[in-house]
Structures are given as structure tokens and as C-alpha cells.
LUMMIVEX-302070 format. One record per atom (N, C-alpha, C): x negated, y, z negated; residue in one letter. Coordinates in steps of 0.1 Angstrom, whole numbers, plus 5000, padded with zeros to 4 digits. Example, Ala and Ser with C-alpha at 12.3 -4.5 7.8 and 13.67 -1.06 7.14 Angstrom:
residues 2
486849434922A
487749554922A
486849674922A
487249784929S
486349894929S
487150004921S
***
This chain:
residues 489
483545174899X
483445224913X
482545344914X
481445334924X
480745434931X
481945604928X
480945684921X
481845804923X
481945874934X
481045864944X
480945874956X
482145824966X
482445734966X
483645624967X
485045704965X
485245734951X
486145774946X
486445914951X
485545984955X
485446074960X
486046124969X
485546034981X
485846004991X
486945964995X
487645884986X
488845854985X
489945974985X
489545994977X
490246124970X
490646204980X
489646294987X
489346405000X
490646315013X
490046185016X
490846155025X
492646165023X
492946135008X
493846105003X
494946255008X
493446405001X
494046495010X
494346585021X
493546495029X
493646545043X
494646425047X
495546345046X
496146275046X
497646335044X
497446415032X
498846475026X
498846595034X
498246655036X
497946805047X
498346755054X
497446675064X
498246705078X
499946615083X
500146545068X
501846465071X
502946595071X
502246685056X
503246835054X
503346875066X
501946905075X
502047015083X
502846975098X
502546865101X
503246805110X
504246795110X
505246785099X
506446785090X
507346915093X
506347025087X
506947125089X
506847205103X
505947155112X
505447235125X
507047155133X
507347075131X
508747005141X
510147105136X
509547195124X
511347345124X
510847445125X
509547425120X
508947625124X
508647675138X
508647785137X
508447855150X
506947755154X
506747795171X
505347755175X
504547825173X
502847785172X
502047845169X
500447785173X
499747825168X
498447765169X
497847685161X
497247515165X
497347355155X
496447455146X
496647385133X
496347455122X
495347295120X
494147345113X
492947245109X
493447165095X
493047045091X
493546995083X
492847065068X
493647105055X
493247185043X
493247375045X
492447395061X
491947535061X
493147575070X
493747535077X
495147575084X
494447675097X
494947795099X
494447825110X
493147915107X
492547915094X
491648065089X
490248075099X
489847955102X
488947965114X
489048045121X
490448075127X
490748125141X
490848285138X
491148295122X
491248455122X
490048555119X
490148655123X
489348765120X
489548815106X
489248765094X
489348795078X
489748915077X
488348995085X
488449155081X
489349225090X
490049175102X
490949245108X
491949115111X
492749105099X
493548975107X
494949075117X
495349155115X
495949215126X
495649215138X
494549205139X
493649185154X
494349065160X
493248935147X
494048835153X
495748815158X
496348825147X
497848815149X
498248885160X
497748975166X
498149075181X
497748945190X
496948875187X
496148785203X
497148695201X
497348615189X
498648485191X
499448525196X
499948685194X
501048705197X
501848715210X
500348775218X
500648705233X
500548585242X
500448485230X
500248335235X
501848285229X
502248305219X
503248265211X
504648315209X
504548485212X
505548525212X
505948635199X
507248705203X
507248805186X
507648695173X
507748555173X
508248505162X
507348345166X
506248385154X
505548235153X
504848195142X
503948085140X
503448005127X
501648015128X
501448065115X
499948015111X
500447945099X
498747895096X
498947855088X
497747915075X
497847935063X
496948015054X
496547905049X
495647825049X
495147705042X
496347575047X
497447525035X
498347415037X
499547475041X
499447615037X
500847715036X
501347735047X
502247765056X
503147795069X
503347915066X
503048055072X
503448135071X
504548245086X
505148245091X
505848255098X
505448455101X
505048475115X
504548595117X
506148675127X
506148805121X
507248895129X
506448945132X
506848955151X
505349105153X
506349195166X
506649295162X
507149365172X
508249455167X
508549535170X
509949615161X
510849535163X
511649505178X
512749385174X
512749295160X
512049215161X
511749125151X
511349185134X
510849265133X
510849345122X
511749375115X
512349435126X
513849485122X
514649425120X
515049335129X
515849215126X
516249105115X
514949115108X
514449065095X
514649145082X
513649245083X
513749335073X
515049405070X
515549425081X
517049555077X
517749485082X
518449375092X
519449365092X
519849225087X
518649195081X
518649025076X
518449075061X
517749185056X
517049245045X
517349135032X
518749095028X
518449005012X
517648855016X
518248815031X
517348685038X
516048665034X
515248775038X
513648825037X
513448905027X
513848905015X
513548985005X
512548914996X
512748814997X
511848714985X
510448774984X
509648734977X
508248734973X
507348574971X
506048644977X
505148474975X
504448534962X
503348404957X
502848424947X
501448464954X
501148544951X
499448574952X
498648594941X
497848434945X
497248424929X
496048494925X
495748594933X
494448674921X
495648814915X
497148834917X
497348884907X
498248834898X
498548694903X
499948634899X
499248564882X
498048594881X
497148524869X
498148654862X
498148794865X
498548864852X
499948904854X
500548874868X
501948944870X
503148824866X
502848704868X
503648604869X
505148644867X
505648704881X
506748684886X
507248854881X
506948874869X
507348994867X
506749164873X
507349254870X
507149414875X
508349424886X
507649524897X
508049534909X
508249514919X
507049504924X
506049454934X
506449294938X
506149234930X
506149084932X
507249034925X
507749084916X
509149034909X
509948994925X
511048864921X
511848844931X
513348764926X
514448834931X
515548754926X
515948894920X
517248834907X
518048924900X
516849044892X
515848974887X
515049064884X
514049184888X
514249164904X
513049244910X
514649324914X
516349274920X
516749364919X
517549454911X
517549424896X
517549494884X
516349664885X
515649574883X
513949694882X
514149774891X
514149714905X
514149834916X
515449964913X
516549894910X
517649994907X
517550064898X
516650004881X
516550094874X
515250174875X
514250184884X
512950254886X
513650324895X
514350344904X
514750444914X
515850564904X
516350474896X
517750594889X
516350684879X
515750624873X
514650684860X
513850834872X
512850754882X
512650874892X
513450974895X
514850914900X
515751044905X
515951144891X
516251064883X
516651154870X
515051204864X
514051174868X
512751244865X
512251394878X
512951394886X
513151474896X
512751434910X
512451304914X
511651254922X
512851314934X
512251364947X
513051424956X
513451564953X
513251564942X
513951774939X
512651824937X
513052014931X
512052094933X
511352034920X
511351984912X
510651934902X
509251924901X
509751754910X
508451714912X
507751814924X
508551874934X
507551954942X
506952064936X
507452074924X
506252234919X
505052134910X
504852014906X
504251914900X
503151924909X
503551874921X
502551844935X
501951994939X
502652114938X
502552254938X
501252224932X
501352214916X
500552294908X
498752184907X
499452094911X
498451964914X
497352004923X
497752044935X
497152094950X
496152204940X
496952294932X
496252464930X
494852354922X
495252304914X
493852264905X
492852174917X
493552124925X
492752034938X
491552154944X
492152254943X
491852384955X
490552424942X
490952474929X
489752514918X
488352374919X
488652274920X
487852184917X
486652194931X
487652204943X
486752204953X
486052254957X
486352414952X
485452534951X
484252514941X
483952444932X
483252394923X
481652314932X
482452234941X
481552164949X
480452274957X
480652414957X
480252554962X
479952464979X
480452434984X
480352414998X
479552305003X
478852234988X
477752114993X
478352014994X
477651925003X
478151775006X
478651714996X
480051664995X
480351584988X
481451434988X
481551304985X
482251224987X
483751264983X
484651274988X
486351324989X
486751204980X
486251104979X
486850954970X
487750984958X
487151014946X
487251024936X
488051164936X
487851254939X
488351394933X
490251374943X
490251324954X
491451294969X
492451224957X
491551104949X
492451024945X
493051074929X
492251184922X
492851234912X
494151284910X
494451374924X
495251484924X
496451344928X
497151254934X
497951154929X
498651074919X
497151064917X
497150994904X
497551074893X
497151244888X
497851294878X
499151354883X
499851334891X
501051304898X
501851254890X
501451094894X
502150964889X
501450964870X
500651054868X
500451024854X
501351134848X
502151224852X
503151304848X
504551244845X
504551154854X
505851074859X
505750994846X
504850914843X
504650844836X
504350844823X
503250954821X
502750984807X
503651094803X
503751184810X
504551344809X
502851374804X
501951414811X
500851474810X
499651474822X
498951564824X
498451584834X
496651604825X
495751494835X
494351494826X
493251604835X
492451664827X
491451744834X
490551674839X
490051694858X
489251604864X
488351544855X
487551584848X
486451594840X
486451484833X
487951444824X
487951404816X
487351254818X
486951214805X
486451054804X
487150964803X
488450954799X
489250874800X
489850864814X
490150994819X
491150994834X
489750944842X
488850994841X
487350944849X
487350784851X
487250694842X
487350574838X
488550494845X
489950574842X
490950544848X
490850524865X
490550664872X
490350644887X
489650554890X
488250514885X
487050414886X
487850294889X
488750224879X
489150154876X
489950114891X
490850204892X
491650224905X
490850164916X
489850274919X
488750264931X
488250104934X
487750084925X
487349954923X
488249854928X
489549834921X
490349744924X
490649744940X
490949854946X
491649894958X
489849794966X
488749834956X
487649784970X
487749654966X
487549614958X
487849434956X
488849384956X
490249444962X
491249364968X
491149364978X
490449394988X
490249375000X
489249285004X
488049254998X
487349165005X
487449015007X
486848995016X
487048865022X
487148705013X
486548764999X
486148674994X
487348604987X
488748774980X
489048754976X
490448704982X
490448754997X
491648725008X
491348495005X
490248505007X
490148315002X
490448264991X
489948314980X
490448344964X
492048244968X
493248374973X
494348384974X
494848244984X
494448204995X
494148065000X
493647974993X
492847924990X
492447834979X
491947894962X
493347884953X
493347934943X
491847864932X
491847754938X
490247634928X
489347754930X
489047804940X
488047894937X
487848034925X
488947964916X
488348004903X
487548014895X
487347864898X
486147824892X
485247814891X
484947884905X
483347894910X
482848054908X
481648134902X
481448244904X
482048334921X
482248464916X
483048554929X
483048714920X
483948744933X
483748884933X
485448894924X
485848784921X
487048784917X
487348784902X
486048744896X
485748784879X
485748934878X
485048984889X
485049144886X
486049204884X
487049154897X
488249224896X
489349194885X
488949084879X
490149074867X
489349114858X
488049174857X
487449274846X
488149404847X
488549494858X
488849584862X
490349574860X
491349424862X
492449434858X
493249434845X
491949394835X
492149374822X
491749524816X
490749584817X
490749734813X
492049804817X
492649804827X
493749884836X
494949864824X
495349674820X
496149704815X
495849734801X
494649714792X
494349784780X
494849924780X
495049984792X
495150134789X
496350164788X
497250104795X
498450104798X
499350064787X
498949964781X
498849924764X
498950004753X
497950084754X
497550184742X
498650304747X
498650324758X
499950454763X
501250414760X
501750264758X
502750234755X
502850244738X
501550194732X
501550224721X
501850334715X
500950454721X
501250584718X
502950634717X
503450594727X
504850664732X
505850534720X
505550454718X
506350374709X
506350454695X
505650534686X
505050594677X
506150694672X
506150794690X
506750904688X
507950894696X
508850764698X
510050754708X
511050804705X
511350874710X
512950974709X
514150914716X
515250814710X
515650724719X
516950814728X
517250934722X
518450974728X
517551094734X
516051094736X
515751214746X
514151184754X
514551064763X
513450984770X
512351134776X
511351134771X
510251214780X
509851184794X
509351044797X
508951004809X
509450874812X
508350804821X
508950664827X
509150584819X
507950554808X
507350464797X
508650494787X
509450594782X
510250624775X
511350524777X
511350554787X
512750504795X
513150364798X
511350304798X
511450174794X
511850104783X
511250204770X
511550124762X
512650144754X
513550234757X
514850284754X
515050144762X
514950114774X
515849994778X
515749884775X
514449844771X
514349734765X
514649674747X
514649824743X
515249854729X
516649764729X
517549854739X
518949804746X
519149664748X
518249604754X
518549444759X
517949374749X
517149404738X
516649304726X
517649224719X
519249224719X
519449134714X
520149004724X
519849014736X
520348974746X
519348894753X
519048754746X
518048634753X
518148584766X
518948684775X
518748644785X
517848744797X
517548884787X
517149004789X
515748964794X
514749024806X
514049004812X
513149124815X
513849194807X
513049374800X
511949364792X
510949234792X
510449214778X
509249324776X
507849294768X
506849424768X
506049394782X
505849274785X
505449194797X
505949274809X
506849244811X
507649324822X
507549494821X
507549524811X
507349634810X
505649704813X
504849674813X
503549684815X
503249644832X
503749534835X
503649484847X
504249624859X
505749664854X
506649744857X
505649914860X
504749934852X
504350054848X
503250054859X
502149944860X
501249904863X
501849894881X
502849834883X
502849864899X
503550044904X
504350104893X
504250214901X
503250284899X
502550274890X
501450384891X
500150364904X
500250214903X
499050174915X
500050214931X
501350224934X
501950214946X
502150374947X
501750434933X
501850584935X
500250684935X
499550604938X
497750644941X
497450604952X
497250484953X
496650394963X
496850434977X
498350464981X
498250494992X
498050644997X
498450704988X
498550864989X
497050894992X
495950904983X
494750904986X
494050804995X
494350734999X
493850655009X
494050705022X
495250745024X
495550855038X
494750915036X
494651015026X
494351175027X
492851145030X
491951045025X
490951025026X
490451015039X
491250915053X
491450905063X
491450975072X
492551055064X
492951205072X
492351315074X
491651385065X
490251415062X
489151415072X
488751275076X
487551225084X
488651225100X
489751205103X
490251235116X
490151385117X
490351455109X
490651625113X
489351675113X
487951625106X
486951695115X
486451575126X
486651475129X
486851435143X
487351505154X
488451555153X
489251615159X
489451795158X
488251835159X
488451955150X
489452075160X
490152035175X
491152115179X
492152075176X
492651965169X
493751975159X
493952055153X
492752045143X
492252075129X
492852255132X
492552275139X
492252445147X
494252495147X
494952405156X
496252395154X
496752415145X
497152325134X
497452325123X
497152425118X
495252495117X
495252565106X
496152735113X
496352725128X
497152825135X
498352855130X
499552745124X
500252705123X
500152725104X
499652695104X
499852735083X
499452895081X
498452955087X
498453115092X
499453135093X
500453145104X
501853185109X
503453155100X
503553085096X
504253015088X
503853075071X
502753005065X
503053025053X
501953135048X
500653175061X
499653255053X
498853245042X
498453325036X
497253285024X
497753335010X
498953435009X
499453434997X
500053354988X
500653264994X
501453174985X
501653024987X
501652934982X
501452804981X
502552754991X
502052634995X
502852585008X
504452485003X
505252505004X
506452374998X
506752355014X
507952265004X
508452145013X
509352235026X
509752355024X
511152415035X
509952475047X
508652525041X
507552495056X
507952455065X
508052285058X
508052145074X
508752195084X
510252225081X
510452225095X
510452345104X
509152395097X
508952525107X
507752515108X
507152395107X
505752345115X
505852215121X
506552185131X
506452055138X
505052015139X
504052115147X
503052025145X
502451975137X
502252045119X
501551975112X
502551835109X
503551855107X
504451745107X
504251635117X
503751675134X
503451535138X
502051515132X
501151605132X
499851535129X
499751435114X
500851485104X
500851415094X
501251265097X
502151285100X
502751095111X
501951075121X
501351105125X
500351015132X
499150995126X
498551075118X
497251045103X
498150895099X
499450855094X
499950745087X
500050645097X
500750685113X
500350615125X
499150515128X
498550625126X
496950555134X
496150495122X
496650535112X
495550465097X
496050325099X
497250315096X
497750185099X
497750125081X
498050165073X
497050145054X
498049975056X
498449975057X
499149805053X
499349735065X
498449695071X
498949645085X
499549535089X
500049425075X
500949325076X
501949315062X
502349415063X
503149455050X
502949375034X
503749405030X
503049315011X
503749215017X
503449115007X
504048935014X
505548885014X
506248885018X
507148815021X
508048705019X
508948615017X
509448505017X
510848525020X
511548385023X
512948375025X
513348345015X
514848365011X
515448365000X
516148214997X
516448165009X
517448075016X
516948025027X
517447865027X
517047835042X
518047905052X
517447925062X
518148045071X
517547985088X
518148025097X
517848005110X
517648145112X
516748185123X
516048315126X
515748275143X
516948305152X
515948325165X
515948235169X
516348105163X
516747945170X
515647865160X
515047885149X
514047805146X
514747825132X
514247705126X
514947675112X
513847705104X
513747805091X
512747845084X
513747775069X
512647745064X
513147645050X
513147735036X
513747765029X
513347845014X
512247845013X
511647975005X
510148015004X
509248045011X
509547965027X
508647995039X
508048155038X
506748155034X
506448275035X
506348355048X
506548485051X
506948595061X
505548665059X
505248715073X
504148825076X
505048915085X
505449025084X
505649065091X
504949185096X
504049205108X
503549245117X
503749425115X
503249535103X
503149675106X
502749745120X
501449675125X
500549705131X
501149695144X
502149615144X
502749575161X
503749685164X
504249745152X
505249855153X
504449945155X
503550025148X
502850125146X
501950165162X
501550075164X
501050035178X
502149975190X
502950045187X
503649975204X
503050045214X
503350005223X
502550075236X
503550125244X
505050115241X
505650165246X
506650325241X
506250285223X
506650415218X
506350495216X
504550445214X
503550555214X
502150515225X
502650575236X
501650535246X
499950565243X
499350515244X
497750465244X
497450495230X
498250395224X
498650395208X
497150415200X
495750355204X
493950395200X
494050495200X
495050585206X
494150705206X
495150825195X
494750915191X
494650995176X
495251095186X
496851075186X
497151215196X
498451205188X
498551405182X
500551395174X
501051425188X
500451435197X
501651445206X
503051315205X
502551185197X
503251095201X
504551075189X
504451265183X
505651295174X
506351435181X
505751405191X
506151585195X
506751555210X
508051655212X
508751605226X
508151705234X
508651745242X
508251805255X
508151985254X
509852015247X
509252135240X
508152145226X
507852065226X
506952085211X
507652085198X
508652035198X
509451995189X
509651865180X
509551865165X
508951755161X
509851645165X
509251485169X
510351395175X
510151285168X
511251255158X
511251135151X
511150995159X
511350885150X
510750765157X
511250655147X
512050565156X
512250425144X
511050345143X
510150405151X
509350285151X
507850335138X
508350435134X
506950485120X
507550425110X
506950335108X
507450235093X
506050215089X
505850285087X
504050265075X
504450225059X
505850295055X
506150265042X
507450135043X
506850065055X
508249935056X
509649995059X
510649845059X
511549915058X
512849825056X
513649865050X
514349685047X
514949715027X
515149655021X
515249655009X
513949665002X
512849605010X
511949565003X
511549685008X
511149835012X
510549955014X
509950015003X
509050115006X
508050154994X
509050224983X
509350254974X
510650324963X
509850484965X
508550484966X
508150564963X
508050684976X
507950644988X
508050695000X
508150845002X
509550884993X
509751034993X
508351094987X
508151104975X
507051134968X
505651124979X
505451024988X
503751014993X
503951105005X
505051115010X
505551225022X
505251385018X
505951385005X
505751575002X
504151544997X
504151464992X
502351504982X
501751504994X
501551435009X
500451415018X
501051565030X
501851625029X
502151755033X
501451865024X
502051825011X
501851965005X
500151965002X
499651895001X
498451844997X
497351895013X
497451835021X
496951905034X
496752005039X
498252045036X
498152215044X
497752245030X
497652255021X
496552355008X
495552355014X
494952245018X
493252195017X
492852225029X
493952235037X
493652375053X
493652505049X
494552505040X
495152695036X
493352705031X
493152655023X
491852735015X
490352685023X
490452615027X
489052515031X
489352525050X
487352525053X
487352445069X
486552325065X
486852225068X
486652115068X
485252115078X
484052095068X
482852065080X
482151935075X
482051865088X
481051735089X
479751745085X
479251655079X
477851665083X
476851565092X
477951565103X
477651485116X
478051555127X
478151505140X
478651575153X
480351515150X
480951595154X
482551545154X
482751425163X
481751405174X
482351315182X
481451165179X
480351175165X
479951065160X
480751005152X
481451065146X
482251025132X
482950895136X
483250785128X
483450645135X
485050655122X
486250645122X
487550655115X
487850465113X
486950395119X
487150275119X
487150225103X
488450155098X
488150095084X
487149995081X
486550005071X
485349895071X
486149755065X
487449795062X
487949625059X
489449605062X
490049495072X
491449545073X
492249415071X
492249345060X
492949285056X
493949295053X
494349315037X
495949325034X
496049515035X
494449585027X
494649705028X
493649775039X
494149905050X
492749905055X
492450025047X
490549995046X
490050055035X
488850145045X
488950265040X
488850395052X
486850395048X
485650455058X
484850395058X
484350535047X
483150505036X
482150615025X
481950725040X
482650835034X
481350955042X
481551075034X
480751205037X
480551295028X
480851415037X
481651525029X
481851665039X
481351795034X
481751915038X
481452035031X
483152125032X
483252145020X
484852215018X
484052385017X
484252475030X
483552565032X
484852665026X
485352705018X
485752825012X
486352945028X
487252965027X
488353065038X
487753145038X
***
């Protein structure tokens, strides 16, 4: 037979099986917009801002409806009702996890992040007890973050006031954070190894976002065609070599009755569960495990700050505020901590609305149901993957009126007093919420006001050219290259 023929065959065979699934499943899922046979709805969306898109169905469809990601059904929450209703008061319902295969090649099923079931809630409970008993929330870690800022503050003086990219130096001061937490050691910017390390980071965070690899993750065959998706498992395979050798190291010198750090604590527990084959602690998990808090403890932290940064000389009578307010409050003698806050509502709204208006996850990490479940009158079947909608919260128009626009007033009540909000869930909220949360709150306070306390933040543009727009907003939005002058007090 003609291979052409067979070919042919073939293709119809799957556009055949597409569109029976999809028809199949469009008669219990929510309504939505006809999804194309193989590509589902991806035509219709804006790759690099699919939040955009999902905002426009939303007013055709409603806060509870269906795309489709290629053959997949994915079921969209868009609105705080519906968020909430899912996440926190349905929370074990929507806890599950999908597989996303440009990481699921090295995670399969295990760590934190993507682990789901008994095992993701084992890990979670024992990564939250290891932090708390590492001081995560006490003065601990805030003199960590203290001493972190002071070396932030020496480095940037270094720059003697000339243009420089915020990227790399923003993302250090987190990262030897979380490399304390983890290694119990802190690296000098300089170094070649911590240099390599950040690179590594940088990189990943830019090639998980592009378009190429958001398709990658829709049609997994594109494996096997050259992409930007070799790179990134080059950059994922160095990451965990490292992470490897640091495990190696700490296995060497392990003190089982006096854990030093995270990595310690691992393997004291996996020590524990080795005679126990049903134990799911293995070195696998344990790497995977290491590998997502370290990435959930950089990534976003510096990603704000980077954001935050380019909004405050935008904005430079903020910028003026604040720095009114860190004068008055804490002055130039002594380093800024956490009992500040609440004697600065305004830097406190401007910090939530920097997380506000960045919007860094605008359709939360991925989702699934645990169970078939009814939601709202529509029957969703096990696995149905969940999008639920950040962006529709962050942006309501009714909680924070003319939500576009870069104003803390929309934290601040009438006397000027800071005014909380159910609706700031930048770090989610549900079971599935960031673990790390406390930690990116004090480091993006204490971190700020330093970098006001010692520095004016100058452009090297007009404040009212500066464009805050992300150059990519897919899963992460990724804040646009620009360069400043850190002018010395």
C-alpha cells in the first residue's frame, strides 16, 4: 500500500478519535468555545497572554467553562467566587496535579510541585515541619534576609552608580536565602559556581515561558523535532548535577542525630524509611523535592523585585512616599525588620500592589480533580484538568477599581490605613498554596525598603516612557530587560 495512503489513513483515523472524545466529553463539561479537531481551542488563544484570552471567553461563557489544550479539556475558574469555591472550600476536590511534560521527563510524579496523592501530601507536611524547625517565620530566618539585603546594599555600591541590568545580582540575594535553607551556606556574588548556578536559573525561568515550549507541553511528539526545548533540558540536567554533588557532599559528612539543613533532613528521613518498600522517600524524590523548593524559593522573589524596581522609577511619587516613610519609621542607622510593617502601611500597600499588578502566575500551577465531582451543575470526570483564573481575582474591577492602573491606594482605606483583601492571592490559595509564602513576603519587604534606605532608583529613560509590560505571559509573566543607576543616599 501507497505510504501516502497509509498515512492518510492514519491522520483521518485521528481526527476521528478527537473529535468522538471531544464531543463525548463537551455533553458533561462546562460550555465553552468548539474546540478544532487535534489543536482544540489553541488558535483562539493569545500564547503569550493567554489570560487575555481566558478574560474574553469569560464574558461569553461565564465564571465556569471549557477549552480545550490540544485533545485535553481543561475546565477554566475565573473569578474569586469560583476560585474560592474550588480551591478552599472544595481544596482535596482540586488538589490533584496534571502531568506537564517538558518537566514530567525528569519529575515523574515525584517532589512537590507536581507530586499528587499520599505523596505530595506526606512531602508537603514534612517540607513545612523541616522549614518551621529551620526558622522559617521567626527571627532566624529574618536576620538571614537582614544580612542578605546588607551584602545586596555592598554589591550595589560596587556598580559606583553606572547603568546596570538588576537580573542577575535581584536574583542572588534569594537564592542565597534558599541556599542557606538548604546548603546551610551562603556563596559570594562573584563566585563561579553560585554564578553558574543563577545562569542556570535565569535561563530556565526564560525558556519556560516561551511559546515554543507552552506547545512542547500540548503536543508532547514535538520531541522529536529540534526546539528551544533541548536547551532547556540542557539547563535542567546541569541544575540537577548540582544538586547531586550537594547531596553527595552532605551524605559524607551526615550527622544523623544533628540535621544541619534541608538536604540533612532529607536524608535522615529517607535513612528512616529504607527498610520500608512501600517508602516513596527514595534519592529521586529527594532531588526532585530539593529542586522544587529551591526553584519556588528564587523564582518568584526576584521576579517581583525585578518588576518592582521598573514600577517605582515609573512611578517615581511613590517611589518619594515610601522613601518619606522609611526616613520616619526606620531612618539610616539601622536595618529595616519585619515589626516596621505595621508602622508603614504605605510601603506595605505598595508592596501588594507591586504583587497585584505583576500578576507573576496568572493561571495558577496546573491543576486536576481528584474525584469525579459535580461543580456548579456540570459533571467534571477524574483528572479533568483545572485552570484556575489568578488574573480574574487580582484584577476584579470591583475590588480594586481601574485594576490597569499601578495605584496602593487599592490597599489603603480612607484614613490611610493598610486594608487587607481576600481577593490578593498571588501566592494561591487552597491546600495547594505557595509553602513558601511567609518567606517571599518578609524577603520582598525587607529587601525593598533596604534598596530605598541606601539607593534612588534612577532610569535611564523618562519615567513616563518606561513600558512595565511583560514580554511573555503565559504560565510565568516574565518582566521586560532594562538597565538602572543605584545612585548612593
Amino acid at each position: 500500500m501507497d505510504l501516502f495512503i497509509v498515512l492518510v489513513i492514519c491522520l483521518s483515523c485521528l481526527l476521528l478519535v478527537s473529535l468522538l472524545k471531544q464531543s463525548y466529553a463537551k455533553r458533561k463539561l462546562p460550555p465553552g468555545p468548539t474546540p478544532f479537531p487535534l489543536v482544540g481551542n489553541i488558535l483562539q488563544l493569545d500564547r503569550k497572554n493567554i489570560s487575555k484570552s481566558i478574560s474574553m471567553l469569560a464574558k461569553e461563557y461565564g465564571p465556569v467553562f471549557t477549552v480545550y489544550f490540544g485533545t485535553k479539556p481543561t475546565v477554566v475558574l475565573h473569578g474569586y467566587e469560583a476560585v474560592k469555591e474550588a480551591l478552599h472550600d472544595r481544596g482535596e476536590e482540586f488538589s490533584g496535579r496534571v502531568t506537564v511534560p517538558v518537566f514530567d521527563r525528569y519529575v515523574q510524579g515525584a517532589g512537590l510541585v507536581l507530586s499528587h496523592g499520599e505523596l505530595w501530601k506526606e512531602t508537603r507536611r514534612f517540607t513545612l515541619t523541616v522549614l518551621r524547625d529551620m526558622g522559617m517565620g521567626k527571627k532566624t530566618i529574618e536576620n538571614r534576609i537582614q544580612e542578605e539585603a546588607l551584602c545586596l546594599v555592598e554589591a550595589l555600591k560596587k556598580t559606583n552608580a553606572s547603568p546596570c541590568d538588576p537580573s542577575s545580582i535581584l536574583f542572588c540575594v534569594p537564592c542565597n536565602v534558599i541556599c542557606s535553607i538548604i546548603f546551610q551556606n551562603r556563596f559570594d556574588y562573584n563566585d563561579q559556581t553560585f554564578q553558574t548556578l543563577v545562569k542556570h536559573f535565569l535561563d530556565s525561568i526564560r525558556l519556560s515561558n516561551t511559546p515554543w515550549i507552552q506547545l512542547y507541553n500540548t503536543f508532547p511528539i514535538l520531541h522529536y523535532l529540534p526546539g528551544s526545548h533541548h536547551e532547556l533540558f540542557k539547563v535542567f540536567n546541569d541544575q540537577i548535577k548540582f544538586f547531586l554533588e550537594k547531596i553527595q557532599e552532605h551524605q559524607e559528612s551526615l550527622d544523623h542525630n544533628n540535621p544541619r539543613d534541608f538536604i540533612d533532613y532529607l536524608l535522615v528521613k529517607m535513612e528512616k524509611e529504607k527498610h520500608n518498600e512501600q517508602s516513596q522517600f527514595t534519592m529521586h524524590h529527594l532531588v526532585v523535592t530539593i529542586w522544587d523548593v529551591f526553584d519556588a524559593g528564587t523564582q518568584t522573589t526576584s521576579t517581583t523585585m525585578k518588576f518592582g524596581l521598573l514600577l517605582l522609577m515609573k512611578h517615581p511619587e511613590i517611589t518619594a512616599k515610601v522613601r518619606e516613610e522609611i526616613e520616619r519609621v526606620i531612618g539610616r542607622d539601622r536595618s529595616p525588620c519585619m515589626q516596621d510593617r505595621s508602622h508603614m502601611p504605605y510601603t506595605d500597600a505598595v508592596i501588594h500592589e507591586i504583587q497585584r499588578y505583576v500578576d507573576l502566575i496568572p493561571n495558577n500551577a496546573p491543576h486536576a480533580v481528584t474525584r469525579d465531582i459535580q461543580f456548579r451543575g456540570y459533571f467534571i470526570p477524574k483528572g479533568t484538568h483545572i485552570l484556575p483564573s489568578l488574573t480574574s481575582v487580582l484584577y476584579d474591577e470591583k475590588e480594586f477599581p481601574n485594576p490597569e492602573k499601578f495605584d496602593p491606594g487599592h490597599f489603603l482605606d480612607a484614613s490611610g490605613n493598610f486594608r487587607k483583601s481576600d481577593y490578593f492571592l498571588p501566592f494561591s490559595i487552597g491546600k495547594r498554596a505557595c509553602v513558601g509564602e511567609g518567606l517571599a513576603r518578609m524577603e520582598l519587604f525587607l529587601l525593598l525598603t533596604t534598596i530605598l534606605q541606601h539607593f534612588t532608583l534612577k532610569p535611564l529613560i523618562d519615567p513616563k516612557d518606561i513600558d512595565p509590560t511583560p514580554v511573555d505571559n503565559g504560565f510565568f509573566s516574565v518582566p521586560p530587560s532594562y538597565q538602572l543607576c543605584f545612585v548612593p543616599v
